[in-house]
N, C-alpha and C positions, 0 to 999 in steps of 0.2 A: 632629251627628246625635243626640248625648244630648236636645236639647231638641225633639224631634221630627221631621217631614217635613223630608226638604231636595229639592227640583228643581231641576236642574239643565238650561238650556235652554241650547243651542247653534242660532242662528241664521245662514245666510248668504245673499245672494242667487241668486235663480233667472238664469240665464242663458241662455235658450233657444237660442242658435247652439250650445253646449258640453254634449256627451253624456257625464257624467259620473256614478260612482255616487254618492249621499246621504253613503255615509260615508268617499267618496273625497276630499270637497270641502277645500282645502287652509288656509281659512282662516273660523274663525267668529267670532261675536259672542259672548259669554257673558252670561247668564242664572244668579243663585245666587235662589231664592224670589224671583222677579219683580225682581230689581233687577239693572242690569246693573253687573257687576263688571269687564269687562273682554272681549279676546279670545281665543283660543286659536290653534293652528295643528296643521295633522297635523308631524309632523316622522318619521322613522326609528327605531329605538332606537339609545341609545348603546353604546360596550361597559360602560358601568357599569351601562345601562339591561338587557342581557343579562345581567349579573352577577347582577344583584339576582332576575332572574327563575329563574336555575340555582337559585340560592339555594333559594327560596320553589318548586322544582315540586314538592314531593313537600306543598305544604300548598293542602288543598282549598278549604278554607272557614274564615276567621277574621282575625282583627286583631293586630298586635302591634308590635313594636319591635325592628329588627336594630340590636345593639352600632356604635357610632362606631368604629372603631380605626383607628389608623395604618396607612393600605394596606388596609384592608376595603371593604366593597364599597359602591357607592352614591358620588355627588359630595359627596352629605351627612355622610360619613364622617368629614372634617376641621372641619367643623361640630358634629358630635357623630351622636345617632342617625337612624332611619329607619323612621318612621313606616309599617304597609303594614295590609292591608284586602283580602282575597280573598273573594270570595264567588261567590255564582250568582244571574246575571241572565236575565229573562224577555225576549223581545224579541218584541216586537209594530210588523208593519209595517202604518201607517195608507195610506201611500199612496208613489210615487217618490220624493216632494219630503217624507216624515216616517217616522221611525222612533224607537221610545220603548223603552227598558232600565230596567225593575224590578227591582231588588235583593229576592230574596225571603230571607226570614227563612226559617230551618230547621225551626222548630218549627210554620210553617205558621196562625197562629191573628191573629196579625194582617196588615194589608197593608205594602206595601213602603216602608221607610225613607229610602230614595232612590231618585229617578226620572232617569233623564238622558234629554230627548230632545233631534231632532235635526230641524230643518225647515228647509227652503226656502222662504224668501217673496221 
């Protein structure tokens, strides 16, 4: 993100028999700046994925790095540290089948540094 815009597309197909919500869908295509990198999948949290969130609620907006330790939180933790990134996102719905998340900057003067959105074709 230091080197500018990043988008992030998440694609999956439409299914017309299947009444589901846009951000219910269980399995997409990824998109990083128009190249496809790979898939994604919704999954659950884990309890390290809880962990990490008890951690981080009292932090609104910002970036940083939670310590690696033995028995600390995150799967990353035996790995070393854990990378995290809270901010505030704009959500703008195009349509059933699209919904887009702007990460707005705080200070408000320029536009957002990451996009993710989310469609159905």
């Amino acid at each position: 993100m230091g080197l500018g815009l990043v988008r992030i597309a998440l694609e999956c197909e439409k299914n017309p028999s299947e009444k589901i919500k846009l951000i219910d869908e269980p399995i997409w295509t990824m998109y990083c700046n128009g190249r496809k990198v790979g898939y994604a999948v919704k999954r659950e949290p884990t309890d390290d994925d809880l962990k990490v969130m008890q951690t981080l609620h009292a932090v609104s907006m910002g970036a940083g790095v939670l310590p690696g330790e033995s028995g600390s939180v995150g799967e990353a933790a035996a790995e070393g540290e854990l990378t995290y990134m809270r901010a505030h996102f704009e959500r703008v719905v195009g349509s059933k089948d699209s919904e887009t998340y702007y990460m707005m900057n705080p200070d408000g003067n320029s536009g957002p540094e990451l996009s993710v959105f989310f469609v159905r074709v």
